[in-house]
C-alpha positions in Angstrom: 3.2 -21.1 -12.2 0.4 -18.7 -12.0 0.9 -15.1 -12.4 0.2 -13.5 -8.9 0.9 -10.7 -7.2 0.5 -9.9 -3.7 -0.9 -6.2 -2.9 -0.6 -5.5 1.3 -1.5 -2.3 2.6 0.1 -1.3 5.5 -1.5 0.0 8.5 -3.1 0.6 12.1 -5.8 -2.2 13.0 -8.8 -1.1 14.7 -11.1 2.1 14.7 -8.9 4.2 16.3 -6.7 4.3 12.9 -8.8 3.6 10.5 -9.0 7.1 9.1 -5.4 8.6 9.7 -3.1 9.4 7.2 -0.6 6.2 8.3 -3.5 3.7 6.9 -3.6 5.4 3.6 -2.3 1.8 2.5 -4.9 0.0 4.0 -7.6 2.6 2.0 -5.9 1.4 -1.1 -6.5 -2.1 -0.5 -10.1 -2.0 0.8 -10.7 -0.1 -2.9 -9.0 -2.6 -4.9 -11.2 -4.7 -3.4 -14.2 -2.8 -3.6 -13.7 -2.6 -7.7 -13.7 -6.3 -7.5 -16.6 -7.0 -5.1 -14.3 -8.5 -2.6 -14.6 -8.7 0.4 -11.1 -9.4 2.8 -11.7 -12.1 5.5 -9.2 -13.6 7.9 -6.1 -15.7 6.7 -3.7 -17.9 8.6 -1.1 -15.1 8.1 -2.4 -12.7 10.3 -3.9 -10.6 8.1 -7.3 -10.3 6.0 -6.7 -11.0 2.7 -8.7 -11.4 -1.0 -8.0 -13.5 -3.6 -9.0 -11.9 -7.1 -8.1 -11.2 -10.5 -6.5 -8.1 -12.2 -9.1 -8.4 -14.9 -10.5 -11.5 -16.6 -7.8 -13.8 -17.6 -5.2 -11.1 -16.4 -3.3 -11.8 -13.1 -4.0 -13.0 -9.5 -4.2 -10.7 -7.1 -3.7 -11.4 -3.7 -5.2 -8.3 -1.4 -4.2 -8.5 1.6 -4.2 -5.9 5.0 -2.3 -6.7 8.0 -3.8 -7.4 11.3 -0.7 -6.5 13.1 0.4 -2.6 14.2 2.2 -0.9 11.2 5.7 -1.4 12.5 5.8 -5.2 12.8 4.0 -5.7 9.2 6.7 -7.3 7.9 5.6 -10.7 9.9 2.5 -11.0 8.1 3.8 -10.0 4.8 6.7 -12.3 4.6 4.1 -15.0 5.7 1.6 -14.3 2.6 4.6 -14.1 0.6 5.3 -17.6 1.1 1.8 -19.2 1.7 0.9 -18.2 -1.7 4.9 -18.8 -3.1 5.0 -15.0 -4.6 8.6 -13.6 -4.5 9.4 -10.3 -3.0 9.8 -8.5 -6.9 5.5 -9.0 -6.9 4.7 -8.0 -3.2 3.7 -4.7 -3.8 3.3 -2.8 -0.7 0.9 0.7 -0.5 2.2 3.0 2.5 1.7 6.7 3.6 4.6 8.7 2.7 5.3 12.0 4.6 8.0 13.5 1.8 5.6 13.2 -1.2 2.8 15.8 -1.2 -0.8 15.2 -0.1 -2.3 14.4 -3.4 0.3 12.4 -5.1 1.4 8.8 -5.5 4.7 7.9 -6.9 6.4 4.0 -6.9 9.5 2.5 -7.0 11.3 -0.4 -6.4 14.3 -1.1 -3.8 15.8 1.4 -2.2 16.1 2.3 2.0 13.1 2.5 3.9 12.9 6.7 4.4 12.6 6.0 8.2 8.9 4.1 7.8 8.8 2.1 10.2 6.2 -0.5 8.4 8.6 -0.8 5.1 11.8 -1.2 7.5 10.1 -4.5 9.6 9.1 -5.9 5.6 12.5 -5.2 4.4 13.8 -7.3 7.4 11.2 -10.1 7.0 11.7 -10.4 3.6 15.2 -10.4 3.7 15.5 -7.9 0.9 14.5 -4.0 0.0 13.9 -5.2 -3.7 10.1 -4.8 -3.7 7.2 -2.5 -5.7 6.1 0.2 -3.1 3.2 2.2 -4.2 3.8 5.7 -2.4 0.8 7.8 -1.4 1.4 11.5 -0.6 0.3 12.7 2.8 2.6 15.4 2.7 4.6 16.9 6.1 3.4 18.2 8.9 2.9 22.3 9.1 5.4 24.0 11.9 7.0 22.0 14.0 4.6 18.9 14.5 6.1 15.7 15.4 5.5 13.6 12.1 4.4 10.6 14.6 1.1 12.5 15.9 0.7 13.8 12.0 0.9 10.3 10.2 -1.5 9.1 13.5 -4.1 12.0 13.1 -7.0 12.2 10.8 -6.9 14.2 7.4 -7.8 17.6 7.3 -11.6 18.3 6.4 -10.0 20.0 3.7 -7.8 16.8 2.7 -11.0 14.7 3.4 -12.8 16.2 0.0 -9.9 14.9 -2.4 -9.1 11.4 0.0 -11.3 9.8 -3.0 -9.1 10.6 -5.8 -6.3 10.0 -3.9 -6.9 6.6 -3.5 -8.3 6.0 -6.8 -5.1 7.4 -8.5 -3.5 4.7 -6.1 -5.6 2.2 -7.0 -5.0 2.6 -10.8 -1.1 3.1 -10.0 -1.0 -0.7 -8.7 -3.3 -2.1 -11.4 -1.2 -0.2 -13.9 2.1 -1.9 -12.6 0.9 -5.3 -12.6 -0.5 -4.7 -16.2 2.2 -2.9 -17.8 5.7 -2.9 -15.9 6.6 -0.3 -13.3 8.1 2.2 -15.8 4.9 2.3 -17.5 3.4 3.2 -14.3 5.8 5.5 -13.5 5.3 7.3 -16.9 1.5 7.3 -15.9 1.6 8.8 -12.6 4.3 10.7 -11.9 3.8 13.2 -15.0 2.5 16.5 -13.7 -1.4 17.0 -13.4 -3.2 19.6 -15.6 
């Protein structure tokens, strides 16, 4: 069996979203991709996917963005899952995550879904919680702003000048688990920045 890995981003589709904080995911993906040259084009399970490589001779990677609305993901990523035959231990998914601070990315494996909506519908279409989740920081909303309109609203010109990093420290989090191991990973970027 080949050693592939499924990477989904979870998100909005459409313009609309394209630049809000929930489809931090999806700017994760469309990077990966960009280090590899890819380009993602339509697939038979509803989403636009990339097949590449971690590296010469190092894994498959399967890239992949939903076309669906963030909280019915889990159709399309249960469907990748099995057209390409990867088990739910090497679908990694890369979400927003309102209780880790703008600028950070931290992953794990398992555990409930925090009230995202988009990792709830994948834990129910893949009948199990036991799958990677890259984390990426966009922090709580100031006052009392419903966390819906937050997660749906641009980032902050301010947020905007550090989105870069952001998503290339997420990047390198999801080629660093599927090189070394998620503890690894973990050791690598969750340590506290100079």
């Amino acid at each position: 069996m080949v050693d592939a890995w499924a990477v989904v981003g979870l998100g909005n589709p459409g313009p609309r979203y394209e630049a809000t904080r929930h489809n931090v995911g999806q700017m994760v993906v469309d990077e990966l991709a960009a280090r590899r040259g890819e380009t993602l084009r339509a697939h038979r399970s509803n989403a636009r996917v990339a097949e590449t490589w971690l590296r010469p001779g190092g894994a498959k990677l399967v890239i992949a963005k939903p076309n669906s609305f963030m909280n019915v993901s889990g159709g399309p990523v249960s469907a990748l899952a099995a057209f390409y035959g990867i088990p739910p231990e090497r679908v990694v998914i890369v979400h927003d995550e309102l209780d880790i601070p703008f600028d950070s990315v931290k992953l794990k494996i398992g555990g409930g879904h925090g009230g995202h909506n988009g990792v709830r519908d994948v834990v129910k279409a893949l009948g199990t919680a036991e799958f990677p989740r890259v984390r990426v920081g966009v922090g709580r909303p100031p006052g009392r702003a419903d966390p819906a309109d937050w997660v749906l609203s641009p980032f902050s010109p301010a947020q905007r000048d550090t989105l870069a990093h952001l998503v290339g420290d997420a990047a390198d989090a999801i080629e660093d688990l599927v090189a070394d191991g998620l503890l690894a990973a973990q050791q690598r970027h969750h340590a506290p920045r100079d």
